[in-house]
ROSE-245939 format. One record per residue: x, y, z of N, C-alpha, C in turn; chain; residue number from 1. Coordinates in nm, 2 decimals. Example, Ala and Ser with C-alpha at 12.3 -4.5 7.8 and 13.67 -1.06 7.14 Angstrom:
// ROSE-245939
     n.u     n.v     n.w    ca.u    ca.v    ca.w     c.u     c.v     c.w  c    k
    1.32   -0.57    0.78    1.23   -0.45    0.78    1.32   -0.33    0.78  A    1
    1.28   -0.22    0.71    1.37   -0.11    0.71    1.29    0.00    0.79  A    2
END
This chain:
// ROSE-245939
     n.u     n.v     n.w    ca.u    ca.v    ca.w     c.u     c.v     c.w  c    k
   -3.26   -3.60    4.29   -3.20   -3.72    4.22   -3.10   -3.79    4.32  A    1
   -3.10   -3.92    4.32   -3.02   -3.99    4.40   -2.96   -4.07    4.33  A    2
   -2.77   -4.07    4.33   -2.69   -4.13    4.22   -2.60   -4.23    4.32  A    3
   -2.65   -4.37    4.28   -2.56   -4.42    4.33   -2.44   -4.44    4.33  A    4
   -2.39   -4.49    4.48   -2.21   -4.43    4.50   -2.16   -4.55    4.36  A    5
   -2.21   -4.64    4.30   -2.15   -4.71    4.21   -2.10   -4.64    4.11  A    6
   -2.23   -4.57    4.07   -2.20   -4.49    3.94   -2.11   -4.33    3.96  A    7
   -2.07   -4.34    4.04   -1.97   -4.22    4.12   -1.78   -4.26    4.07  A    8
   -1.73   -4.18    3.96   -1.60   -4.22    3.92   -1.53   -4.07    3.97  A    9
   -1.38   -4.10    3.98   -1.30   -3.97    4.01   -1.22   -3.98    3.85  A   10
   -1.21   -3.86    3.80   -1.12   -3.82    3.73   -0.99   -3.85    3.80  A   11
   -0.88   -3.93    3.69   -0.73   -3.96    3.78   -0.62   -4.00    3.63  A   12
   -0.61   -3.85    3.61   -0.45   -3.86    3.51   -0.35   -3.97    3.53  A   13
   -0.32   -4.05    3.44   -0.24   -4.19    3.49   -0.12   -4.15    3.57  A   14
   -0.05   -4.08    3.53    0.05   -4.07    3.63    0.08   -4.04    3.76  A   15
   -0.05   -3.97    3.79   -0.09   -3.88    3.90   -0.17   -4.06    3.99  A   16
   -0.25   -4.08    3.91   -0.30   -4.23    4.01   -0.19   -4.33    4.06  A   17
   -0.08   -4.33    3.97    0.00   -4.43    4.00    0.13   -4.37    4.09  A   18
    0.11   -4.24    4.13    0.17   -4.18    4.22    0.08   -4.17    4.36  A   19
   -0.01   -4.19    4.34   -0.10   -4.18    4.48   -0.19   -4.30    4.44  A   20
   -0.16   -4.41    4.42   -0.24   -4.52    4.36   -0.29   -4.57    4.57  A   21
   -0.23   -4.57    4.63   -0.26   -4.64    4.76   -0.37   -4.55    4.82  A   22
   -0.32   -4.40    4.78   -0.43   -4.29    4.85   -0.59   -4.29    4.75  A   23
   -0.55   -4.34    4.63   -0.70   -4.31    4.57   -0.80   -4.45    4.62  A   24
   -0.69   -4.53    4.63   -0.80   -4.66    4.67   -0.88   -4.64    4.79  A   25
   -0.84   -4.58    4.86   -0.89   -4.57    5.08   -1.06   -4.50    5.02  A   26
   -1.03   -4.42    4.86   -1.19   -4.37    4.87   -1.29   -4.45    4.80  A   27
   -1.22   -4.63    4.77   -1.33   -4.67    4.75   -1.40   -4.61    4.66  A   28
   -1.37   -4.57    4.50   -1.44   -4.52    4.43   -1.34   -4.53    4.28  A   29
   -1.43   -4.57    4.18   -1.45   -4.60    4.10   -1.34   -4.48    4.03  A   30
   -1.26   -4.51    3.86   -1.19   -4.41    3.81   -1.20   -4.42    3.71  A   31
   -1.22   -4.31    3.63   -1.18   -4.28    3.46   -1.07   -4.24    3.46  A   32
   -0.98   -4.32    3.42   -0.81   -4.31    3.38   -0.78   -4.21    3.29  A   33
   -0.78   -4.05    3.30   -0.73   -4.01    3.15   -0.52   -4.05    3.10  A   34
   -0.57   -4.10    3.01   -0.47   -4.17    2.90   -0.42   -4.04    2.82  A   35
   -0.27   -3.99    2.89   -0.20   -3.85    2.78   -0.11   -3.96    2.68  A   36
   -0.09   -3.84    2.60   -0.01   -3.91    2.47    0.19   -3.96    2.55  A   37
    0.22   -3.91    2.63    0.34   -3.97    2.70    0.34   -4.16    2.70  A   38
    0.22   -4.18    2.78    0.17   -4.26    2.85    0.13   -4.37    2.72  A   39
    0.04   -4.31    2.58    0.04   -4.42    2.46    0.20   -4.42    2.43  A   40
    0.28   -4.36    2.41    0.40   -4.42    2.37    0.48   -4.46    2.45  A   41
    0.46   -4.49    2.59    0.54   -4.56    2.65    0.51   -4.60    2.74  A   42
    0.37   -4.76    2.74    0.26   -4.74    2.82    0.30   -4.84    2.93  A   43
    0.47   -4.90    2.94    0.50   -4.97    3.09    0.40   -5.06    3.10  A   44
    0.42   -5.17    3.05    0.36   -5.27    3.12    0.34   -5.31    3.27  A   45
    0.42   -5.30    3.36    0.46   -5.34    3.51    0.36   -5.22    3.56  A   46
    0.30   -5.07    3.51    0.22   -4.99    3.52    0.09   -5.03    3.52  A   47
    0.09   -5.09    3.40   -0.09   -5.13    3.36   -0.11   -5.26    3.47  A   48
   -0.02   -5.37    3.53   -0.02   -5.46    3.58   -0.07   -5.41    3.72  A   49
   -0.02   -5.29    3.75    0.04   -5.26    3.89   -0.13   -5.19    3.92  A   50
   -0.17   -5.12    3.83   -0.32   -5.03    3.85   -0.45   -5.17    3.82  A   51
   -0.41   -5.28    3.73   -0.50   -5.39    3.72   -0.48   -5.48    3.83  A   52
   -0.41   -5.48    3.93   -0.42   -5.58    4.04   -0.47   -5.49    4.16  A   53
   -0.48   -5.36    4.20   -0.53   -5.29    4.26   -0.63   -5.25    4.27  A   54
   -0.71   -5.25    4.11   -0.86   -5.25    4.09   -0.89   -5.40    4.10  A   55
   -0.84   -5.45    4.07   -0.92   -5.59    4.08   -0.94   -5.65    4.25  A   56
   -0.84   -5.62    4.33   -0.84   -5.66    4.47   -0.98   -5.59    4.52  A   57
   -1.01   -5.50    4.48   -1.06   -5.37    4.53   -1.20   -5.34    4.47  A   58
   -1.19   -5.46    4.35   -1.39   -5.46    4.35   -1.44   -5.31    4.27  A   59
   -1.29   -5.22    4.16   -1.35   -5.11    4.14   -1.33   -5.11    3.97  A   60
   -1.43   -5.03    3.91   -1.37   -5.03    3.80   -1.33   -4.93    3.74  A   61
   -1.27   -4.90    3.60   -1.22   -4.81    3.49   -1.27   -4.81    3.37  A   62
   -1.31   -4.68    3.37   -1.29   -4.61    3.25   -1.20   -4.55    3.16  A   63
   -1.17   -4.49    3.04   -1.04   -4.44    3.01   -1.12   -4.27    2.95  A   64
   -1.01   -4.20    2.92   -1.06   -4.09    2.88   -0.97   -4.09    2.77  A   65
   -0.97   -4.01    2.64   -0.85   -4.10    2.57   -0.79   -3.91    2.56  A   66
   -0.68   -3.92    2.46   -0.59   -3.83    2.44   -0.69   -3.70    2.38  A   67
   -0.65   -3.61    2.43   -0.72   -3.49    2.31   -0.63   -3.36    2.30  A   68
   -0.57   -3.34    2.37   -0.43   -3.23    2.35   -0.38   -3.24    2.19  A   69
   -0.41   -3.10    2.10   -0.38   -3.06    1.97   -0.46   -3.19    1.91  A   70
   -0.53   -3.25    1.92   -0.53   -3.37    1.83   -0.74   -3.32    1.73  A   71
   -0.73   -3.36    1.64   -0.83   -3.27    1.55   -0.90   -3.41    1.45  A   72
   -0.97   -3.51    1.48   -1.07   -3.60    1.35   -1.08   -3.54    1.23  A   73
   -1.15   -3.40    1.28   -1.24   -3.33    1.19   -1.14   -3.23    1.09  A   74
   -1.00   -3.24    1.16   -0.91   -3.14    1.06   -0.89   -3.14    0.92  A   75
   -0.83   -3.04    0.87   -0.84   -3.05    0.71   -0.72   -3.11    0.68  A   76
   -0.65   -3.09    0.77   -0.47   -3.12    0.75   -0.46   -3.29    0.78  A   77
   -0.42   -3.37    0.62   -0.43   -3.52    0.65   -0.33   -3.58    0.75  A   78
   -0.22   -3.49    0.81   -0.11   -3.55    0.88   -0.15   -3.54    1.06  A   79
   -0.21   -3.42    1.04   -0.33   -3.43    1.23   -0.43   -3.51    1.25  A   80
   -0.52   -3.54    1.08   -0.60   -3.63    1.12   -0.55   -3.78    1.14  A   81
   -0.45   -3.81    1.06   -0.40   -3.93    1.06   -0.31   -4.01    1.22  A   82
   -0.24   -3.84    1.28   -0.20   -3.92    1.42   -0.31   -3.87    1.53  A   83
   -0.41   -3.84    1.48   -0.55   -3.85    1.58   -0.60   -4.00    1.55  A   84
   -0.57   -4.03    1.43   -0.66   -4.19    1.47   -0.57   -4.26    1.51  A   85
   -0.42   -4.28    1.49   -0.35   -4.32    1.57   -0.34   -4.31    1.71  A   86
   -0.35   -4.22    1.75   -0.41   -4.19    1.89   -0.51   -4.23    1.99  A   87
   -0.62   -4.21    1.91   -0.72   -4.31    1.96   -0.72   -4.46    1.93  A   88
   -0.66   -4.51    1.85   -0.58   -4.63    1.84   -0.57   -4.74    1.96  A   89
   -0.47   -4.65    1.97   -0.33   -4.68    2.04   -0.41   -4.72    2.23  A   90
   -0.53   -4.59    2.21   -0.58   -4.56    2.34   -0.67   -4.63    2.33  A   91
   -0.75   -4.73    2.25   -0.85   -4.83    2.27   -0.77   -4.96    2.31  A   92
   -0.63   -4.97    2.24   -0.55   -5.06    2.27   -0.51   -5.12    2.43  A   93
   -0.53   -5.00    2.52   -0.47   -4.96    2.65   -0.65   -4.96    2.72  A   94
   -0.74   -4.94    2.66   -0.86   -4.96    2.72   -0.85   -5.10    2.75  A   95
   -0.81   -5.18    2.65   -0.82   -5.36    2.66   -0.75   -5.42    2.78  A   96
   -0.63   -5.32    2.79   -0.54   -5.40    2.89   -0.52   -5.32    3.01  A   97
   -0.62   -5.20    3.04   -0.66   -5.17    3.16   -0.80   -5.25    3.20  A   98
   -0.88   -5.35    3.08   -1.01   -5.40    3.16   -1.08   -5.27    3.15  A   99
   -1.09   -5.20    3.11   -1.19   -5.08    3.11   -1.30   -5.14    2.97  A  100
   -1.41   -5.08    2.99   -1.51   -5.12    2.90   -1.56   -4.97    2.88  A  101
   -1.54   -4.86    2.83   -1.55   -4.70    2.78   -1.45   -4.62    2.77  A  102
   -1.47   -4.54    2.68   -1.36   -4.42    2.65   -1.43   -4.27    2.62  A  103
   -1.39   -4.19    2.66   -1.44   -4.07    2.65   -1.36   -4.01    2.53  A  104
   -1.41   -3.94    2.44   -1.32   -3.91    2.33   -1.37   -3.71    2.33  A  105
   -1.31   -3.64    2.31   -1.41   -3.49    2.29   -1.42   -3.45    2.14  A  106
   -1.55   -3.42    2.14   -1.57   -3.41    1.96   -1.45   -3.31    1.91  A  107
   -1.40   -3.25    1.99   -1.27   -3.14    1.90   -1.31   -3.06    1.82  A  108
   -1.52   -3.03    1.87   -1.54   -2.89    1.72   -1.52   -2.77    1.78  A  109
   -1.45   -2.65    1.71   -1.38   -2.56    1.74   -1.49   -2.46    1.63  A  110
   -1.60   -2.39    1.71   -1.65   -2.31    1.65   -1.65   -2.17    1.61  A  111
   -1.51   -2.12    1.68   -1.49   -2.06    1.57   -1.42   -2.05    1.46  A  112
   -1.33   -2.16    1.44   -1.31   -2.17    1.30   -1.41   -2.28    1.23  A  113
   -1.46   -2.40    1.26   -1.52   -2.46    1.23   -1.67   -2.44    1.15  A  114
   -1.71   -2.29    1.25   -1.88   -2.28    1.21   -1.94   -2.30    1.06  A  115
   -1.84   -2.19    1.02   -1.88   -2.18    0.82   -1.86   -2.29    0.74  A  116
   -1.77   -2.40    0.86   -1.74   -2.50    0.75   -1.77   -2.63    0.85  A  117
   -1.90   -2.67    0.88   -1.93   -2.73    0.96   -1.98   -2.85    0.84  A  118
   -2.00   -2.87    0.76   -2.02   -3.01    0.68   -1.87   -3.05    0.67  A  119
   -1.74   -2.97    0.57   -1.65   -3.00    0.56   -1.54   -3.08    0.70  A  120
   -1.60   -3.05    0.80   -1.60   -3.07    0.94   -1.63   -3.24    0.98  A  121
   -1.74   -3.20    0.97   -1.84   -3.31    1.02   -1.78   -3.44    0.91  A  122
   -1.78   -3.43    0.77   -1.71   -3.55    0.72   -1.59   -3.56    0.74  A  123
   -1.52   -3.46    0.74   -1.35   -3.58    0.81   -1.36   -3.61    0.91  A  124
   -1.44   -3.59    1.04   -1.45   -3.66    1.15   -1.51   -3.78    1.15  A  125
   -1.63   -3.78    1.05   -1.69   -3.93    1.02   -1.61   -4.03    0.99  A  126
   -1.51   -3.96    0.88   -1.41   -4.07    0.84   -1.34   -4.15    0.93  A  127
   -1.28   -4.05    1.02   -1.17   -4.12    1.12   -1.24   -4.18    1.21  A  128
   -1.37   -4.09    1.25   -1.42   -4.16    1.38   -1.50   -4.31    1.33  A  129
   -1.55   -4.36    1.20   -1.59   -4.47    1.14   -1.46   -4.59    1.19  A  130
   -1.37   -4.56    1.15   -1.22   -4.63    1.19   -1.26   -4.67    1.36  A  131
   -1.27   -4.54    1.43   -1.27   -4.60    1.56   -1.39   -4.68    1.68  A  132
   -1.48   -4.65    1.55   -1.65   -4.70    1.57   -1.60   -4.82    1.59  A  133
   -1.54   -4.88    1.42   -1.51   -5.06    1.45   -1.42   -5.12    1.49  A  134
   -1.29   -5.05    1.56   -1.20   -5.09    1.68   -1.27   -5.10    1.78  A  135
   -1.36   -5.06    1.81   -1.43   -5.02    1.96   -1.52   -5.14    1.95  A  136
   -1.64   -5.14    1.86   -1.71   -5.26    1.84   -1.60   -5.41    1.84  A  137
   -1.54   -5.42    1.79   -1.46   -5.55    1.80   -1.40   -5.57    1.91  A  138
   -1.36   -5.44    1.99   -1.30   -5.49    2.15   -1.38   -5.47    2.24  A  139
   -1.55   -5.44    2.20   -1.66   -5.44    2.28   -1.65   -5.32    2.41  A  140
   -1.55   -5.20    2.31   -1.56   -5.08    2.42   -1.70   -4.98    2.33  A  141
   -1.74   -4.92    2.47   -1.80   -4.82    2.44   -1.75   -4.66    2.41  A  142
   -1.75   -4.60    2.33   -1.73   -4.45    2.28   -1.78   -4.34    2.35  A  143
   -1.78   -4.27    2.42   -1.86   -4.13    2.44   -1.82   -3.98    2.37  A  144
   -1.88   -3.94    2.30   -1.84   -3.84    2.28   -1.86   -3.71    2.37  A  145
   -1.78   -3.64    2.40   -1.75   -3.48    2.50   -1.80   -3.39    2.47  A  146
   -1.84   -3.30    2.45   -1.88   -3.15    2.43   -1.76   -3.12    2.50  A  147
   -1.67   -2.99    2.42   -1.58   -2.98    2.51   -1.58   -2.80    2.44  A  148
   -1.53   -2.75    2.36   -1.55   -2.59    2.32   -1.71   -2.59    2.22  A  149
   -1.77   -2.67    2.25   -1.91   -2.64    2.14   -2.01   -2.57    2.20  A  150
   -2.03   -2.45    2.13   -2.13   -2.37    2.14   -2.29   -2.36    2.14  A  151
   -2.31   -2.52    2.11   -2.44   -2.57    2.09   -2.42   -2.75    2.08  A  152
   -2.54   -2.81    2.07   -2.52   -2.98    2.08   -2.51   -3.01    1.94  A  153
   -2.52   -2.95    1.79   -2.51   -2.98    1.68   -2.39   -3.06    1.66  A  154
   -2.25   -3.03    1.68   -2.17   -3.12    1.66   -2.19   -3.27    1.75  A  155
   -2.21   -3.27    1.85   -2.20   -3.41    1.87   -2.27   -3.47    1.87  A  156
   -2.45   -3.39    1.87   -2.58   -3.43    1.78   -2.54   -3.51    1.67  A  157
   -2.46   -3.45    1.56   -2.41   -3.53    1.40   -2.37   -3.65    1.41  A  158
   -2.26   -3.62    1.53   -2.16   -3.76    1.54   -2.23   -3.85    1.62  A  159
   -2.33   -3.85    1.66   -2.40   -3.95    1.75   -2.50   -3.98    1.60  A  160
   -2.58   -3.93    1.55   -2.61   -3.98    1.45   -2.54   -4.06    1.33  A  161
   -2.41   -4.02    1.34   -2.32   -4.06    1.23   -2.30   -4.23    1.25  A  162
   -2.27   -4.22    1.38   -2.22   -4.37    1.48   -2.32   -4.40    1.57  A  163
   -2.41   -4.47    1.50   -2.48   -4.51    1.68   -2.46   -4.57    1.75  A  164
   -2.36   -4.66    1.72   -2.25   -4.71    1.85   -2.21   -4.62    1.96  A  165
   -2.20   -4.50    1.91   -2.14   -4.42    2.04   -2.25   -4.39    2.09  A  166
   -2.22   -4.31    2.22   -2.33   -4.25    2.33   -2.27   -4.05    2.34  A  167
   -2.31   -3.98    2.42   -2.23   -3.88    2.49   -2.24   -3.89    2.60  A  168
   -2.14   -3.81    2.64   -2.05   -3.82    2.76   -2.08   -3.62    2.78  A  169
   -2.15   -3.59    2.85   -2.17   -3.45    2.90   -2.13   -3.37    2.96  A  170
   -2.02   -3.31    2.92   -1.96   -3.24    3.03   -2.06   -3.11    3.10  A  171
   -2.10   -3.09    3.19   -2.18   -2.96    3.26   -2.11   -2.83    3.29  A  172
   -1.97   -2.87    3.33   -1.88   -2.74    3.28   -1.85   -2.66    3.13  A  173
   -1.82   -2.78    3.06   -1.81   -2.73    2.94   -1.96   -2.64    2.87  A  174
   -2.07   -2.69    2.96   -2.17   -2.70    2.89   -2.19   -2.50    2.90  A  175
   -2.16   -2.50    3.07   -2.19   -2.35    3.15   -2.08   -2.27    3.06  A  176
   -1.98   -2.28    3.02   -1.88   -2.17    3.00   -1.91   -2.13    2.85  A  177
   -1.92   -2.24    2.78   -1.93   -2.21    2.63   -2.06   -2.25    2.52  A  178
   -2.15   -2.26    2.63   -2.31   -2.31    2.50   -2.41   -2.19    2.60  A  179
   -2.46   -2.13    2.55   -2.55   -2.06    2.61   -2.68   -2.09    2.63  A  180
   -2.69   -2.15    2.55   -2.83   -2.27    2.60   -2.86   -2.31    2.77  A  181
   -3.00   -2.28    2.79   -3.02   -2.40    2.91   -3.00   -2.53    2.93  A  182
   -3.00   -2.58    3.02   -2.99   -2.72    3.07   -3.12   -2.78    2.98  A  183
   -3.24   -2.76    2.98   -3.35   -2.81    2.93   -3.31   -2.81    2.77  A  184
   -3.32   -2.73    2.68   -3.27   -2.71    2.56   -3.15   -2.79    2.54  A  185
   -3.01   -2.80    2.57   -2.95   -2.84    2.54   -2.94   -2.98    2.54  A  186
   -3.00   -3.08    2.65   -3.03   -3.17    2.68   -3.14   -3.24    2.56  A  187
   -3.21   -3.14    2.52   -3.28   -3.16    2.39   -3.26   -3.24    2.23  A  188
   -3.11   -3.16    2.28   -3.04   -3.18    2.18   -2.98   -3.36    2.12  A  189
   -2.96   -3.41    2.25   -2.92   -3.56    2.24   -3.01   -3.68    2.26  A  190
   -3.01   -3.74    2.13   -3.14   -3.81    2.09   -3.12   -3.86    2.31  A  191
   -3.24   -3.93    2.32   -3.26   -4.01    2.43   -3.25   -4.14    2.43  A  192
   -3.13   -4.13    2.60   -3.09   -4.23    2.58   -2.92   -4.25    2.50  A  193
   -2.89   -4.16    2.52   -2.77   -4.16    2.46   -2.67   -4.07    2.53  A  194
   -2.73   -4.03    2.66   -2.64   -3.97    2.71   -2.56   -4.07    2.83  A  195
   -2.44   -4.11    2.85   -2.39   -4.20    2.90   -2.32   -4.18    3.04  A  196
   -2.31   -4.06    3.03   -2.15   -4.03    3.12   -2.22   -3.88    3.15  A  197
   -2.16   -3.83    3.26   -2.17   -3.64    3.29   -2.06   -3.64    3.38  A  198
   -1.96   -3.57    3.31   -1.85   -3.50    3.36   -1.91   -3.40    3.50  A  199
   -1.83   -3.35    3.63   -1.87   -3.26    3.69   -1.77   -3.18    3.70  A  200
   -1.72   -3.05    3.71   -1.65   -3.00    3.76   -1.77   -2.82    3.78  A  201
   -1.64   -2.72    3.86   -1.75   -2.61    3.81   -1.68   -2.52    3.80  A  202
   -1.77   -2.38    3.74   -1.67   -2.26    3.70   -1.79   -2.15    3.71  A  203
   -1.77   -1.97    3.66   -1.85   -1.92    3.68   -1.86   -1.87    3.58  A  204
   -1.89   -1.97    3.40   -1.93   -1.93    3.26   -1.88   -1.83    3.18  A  205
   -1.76   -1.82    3.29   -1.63   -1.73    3.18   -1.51   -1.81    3.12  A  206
   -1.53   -1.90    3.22   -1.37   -1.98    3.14   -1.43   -2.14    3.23  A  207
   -1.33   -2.27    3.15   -1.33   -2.40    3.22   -1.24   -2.39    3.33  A  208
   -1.28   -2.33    3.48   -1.16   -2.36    3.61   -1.15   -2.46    3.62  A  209
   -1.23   -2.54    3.64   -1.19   -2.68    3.68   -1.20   -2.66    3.86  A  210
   -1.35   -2.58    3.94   -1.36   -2.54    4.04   -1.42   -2.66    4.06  A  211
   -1.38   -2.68    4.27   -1.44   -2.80    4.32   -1.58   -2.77    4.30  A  212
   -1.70   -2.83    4.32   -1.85   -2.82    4.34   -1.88   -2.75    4.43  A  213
   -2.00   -2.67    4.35   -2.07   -2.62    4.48   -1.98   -2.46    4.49  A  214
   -1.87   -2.43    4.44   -1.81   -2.30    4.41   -1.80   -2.19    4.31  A  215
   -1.82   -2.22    4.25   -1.90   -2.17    4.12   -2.03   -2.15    4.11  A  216
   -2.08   -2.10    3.95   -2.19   -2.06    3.96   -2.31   -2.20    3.87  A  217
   -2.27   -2.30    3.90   -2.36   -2.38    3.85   -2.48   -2.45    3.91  A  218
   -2.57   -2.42    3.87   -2.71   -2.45    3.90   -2.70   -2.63    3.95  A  219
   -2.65   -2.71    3.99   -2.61   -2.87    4.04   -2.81   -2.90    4.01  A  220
   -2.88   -2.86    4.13   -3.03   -2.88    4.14   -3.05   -2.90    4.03  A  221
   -3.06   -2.80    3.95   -3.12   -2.77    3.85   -3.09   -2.85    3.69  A  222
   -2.97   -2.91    3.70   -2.91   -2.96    3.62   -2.99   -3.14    3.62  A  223
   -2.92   -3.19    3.79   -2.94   -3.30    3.82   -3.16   -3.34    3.76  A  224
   -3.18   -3.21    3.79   -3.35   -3.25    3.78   -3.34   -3.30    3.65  A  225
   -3.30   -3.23    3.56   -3.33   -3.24    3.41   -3.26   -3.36    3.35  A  226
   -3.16   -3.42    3.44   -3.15   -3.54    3.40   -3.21   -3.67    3.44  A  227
   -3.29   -3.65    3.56   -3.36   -3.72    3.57   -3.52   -3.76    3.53  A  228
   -3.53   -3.64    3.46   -3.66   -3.62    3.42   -3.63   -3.68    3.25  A  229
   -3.54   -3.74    3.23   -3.49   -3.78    3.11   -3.51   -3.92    3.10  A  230
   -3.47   -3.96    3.29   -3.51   -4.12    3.29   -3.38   -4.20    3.24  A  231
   -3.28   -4.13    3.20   -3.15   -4.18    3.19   -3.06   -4.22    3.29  A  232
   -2.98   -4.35    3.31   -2.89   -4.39    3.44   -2.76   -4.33    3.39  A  233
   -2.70   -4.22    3.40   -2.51   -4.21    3.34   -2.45   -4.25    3.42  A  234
   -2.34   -4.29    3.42   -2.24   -4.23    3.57   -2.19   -4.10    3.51  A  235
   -2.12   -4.08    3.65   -2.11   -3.95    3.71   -1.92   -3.95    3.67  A  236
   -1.92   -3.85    3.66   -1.70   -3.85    3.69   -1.72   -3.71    3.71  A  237
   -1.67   -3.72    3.85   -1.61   -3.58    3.91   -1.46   -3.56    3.87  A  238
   -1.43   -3.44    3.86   -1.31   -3.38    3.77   -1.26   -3.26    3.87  A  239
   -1.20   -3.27    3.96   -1.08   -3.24    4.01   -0.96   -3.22    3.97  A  240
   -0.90   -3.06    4.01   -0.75   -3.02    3.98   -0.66   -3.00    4.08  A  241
   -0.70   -3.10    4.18   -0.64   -3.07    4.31   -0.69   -3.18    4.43  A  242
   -0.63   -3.28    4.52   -0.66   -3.34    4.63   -0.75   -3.25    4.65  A  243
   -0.70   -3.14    4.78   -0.80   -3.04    4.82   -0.93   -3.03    4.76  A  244
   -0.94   -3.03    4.62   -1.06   -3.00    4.52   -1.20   -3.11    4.58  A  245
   -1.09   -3.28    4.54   -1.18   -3.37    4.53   -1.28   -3.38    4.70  A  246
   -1.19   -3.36    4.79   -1.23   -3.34    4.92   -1.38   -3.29    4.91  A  247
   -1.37   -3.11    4.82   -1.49   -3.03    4.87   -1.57   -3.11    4.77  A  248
   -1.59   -3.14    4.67   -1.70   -3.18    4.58   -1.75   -3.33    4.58  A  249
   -1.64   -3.39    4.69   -1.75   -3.53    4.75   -1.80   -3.50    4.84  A  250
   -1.77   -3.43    4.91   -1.86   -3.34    5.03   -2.03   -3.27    4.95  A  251
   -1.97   -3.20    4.85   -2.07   -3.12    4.78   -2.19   -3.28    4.72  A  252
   -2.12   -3.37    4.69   -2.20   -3.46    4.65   -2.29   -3.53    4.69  A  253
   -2.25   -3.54    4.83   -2.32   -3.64    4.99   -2.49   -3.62    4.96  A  254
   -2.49   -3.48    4.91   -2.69   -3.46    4.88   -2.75   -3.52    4.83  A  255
   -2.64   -3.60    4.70   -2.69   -3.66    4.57   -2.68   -3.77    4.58  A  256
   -2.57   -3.83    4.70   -2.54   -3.98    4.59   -2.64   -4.06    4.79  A  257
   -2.62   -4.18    4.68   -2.69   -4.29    4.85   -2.57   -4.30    4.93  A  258
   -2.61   -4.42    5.01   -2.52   -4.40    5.10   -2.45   -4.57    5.11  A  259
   -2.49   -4.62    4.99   -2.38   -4.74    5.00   -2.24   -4.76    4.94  A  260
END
């Protein structure tokens, strides 16, 4: 599979970019902004101006990733669900005036408390996430939904049925540590054509490290085939926890992507 360097994004925590905002531009490569909840309540304009004239000189674009720390759609408790939609809100609001056209959201199903009550589940997530379906349609952003602790593709299967507005967003980490499913099978799982985005990072299916590429135990070949054999274009967002990290896994990526 050969992914062009276009569709090649770096994971970059806002704060963190706008602290090395001069060093991320030299790589000429595209960013998904993740948006923490600090950052919605006190989103500095002269910030959002300062990362929008830097992308714009520079010919690159943004994505957002939106908040998901404690935050729950699908909760039973109406005061979590209520500052989760605020949340995503707030964070579609900041997609507008970062010029970003997507948001990565993580379905937030928690299987093991979730399993037994996986309808009770599945409709309070519809509810909130219906709210952020038609914010997103009206500011003409795109949705993705994450696999992020799901044990199978049934939860974000629902929610992509629920909203066909949205797409997913696949994380392959998430996928290796906590679904025991194959790449083939799992992949099965999401109607086609709906998968938009593939997170990378890697680990060795005991926990999310957040390992550069190519250090862990993930099958990359094996994965990349199966999404090609799907006939789907995503982009890509590499997910680094460290400078040093991003180094080894654009290195690790040279196999995959072209060379413009």
């Amino acid at each position: 599979m050969i992914i062009p360097r276009k569709n090649i994004y770096i994971h970059a925590p806002i704060f963190r970019l706008l602290d090395r905002l001069d060093e991320f531009l030299t790589l000429k490569m595209n960013a998904e902004i993740y948006i923490i909840s600090d950052f919605v309540d006190n989103p500095r304009p002269e910030c959002i101006e300062r990362i929008n004239s830097a992308f714009d000189k520079s010919g690159l674009s943004r994505k957002i990733h939106g908040p998901f720390m404690d935050l729950n759609p699908g909760s039973p408790d109406k005061k979590i669900k209520q500052i989760t939609l605020e949340r995503f809100t707030d964070a579609l609001r900041l997609c507008t005036e970062l010029k970003a056209d997507s948001m990565v959201l993580h379905s937030h199903y928690e299987p093991v408390f979730m399993r037994e009550h996986f309808k009770k589940w599945l409709d309070n997530s519809m509810a909130i996430l219906e709210d952020v379906s038609q914010d997103a349609q009206k500011r003409k952003i795109s949705i993705y939904i994450e696999n992020s602790l799901d044990d199978s593709t049934k939860a974000v299967g629902a929610l992509l049925k629920a909203h066909p507005y949205f797409g997913a967003c696949f994380d392959v980490a998430h996928h290796h540590a906590f679904n025991p499913d194959g790449w083939k099978r799992a992949l099965e799982g999401y109607p086609q054509g709906s998968i938009k985005e593939v997170h990378l990072s890697d680990n060795n299916g005991d926990e999310d490290a957040h390992l550069p590429l190519g250090t862990g135990s993930i099958n990359f070949e094996e994965f990349f085939a199966e999404i090609e054999k799907r006939g789907e274009g995503p982009v890509f967002t590499i997910e680094p926890h460290a400078p040093e990290d991003l180094v080894i896994s654009l290195e690790f990526m040279k196999r995959f992507m072209d060379g413009d």
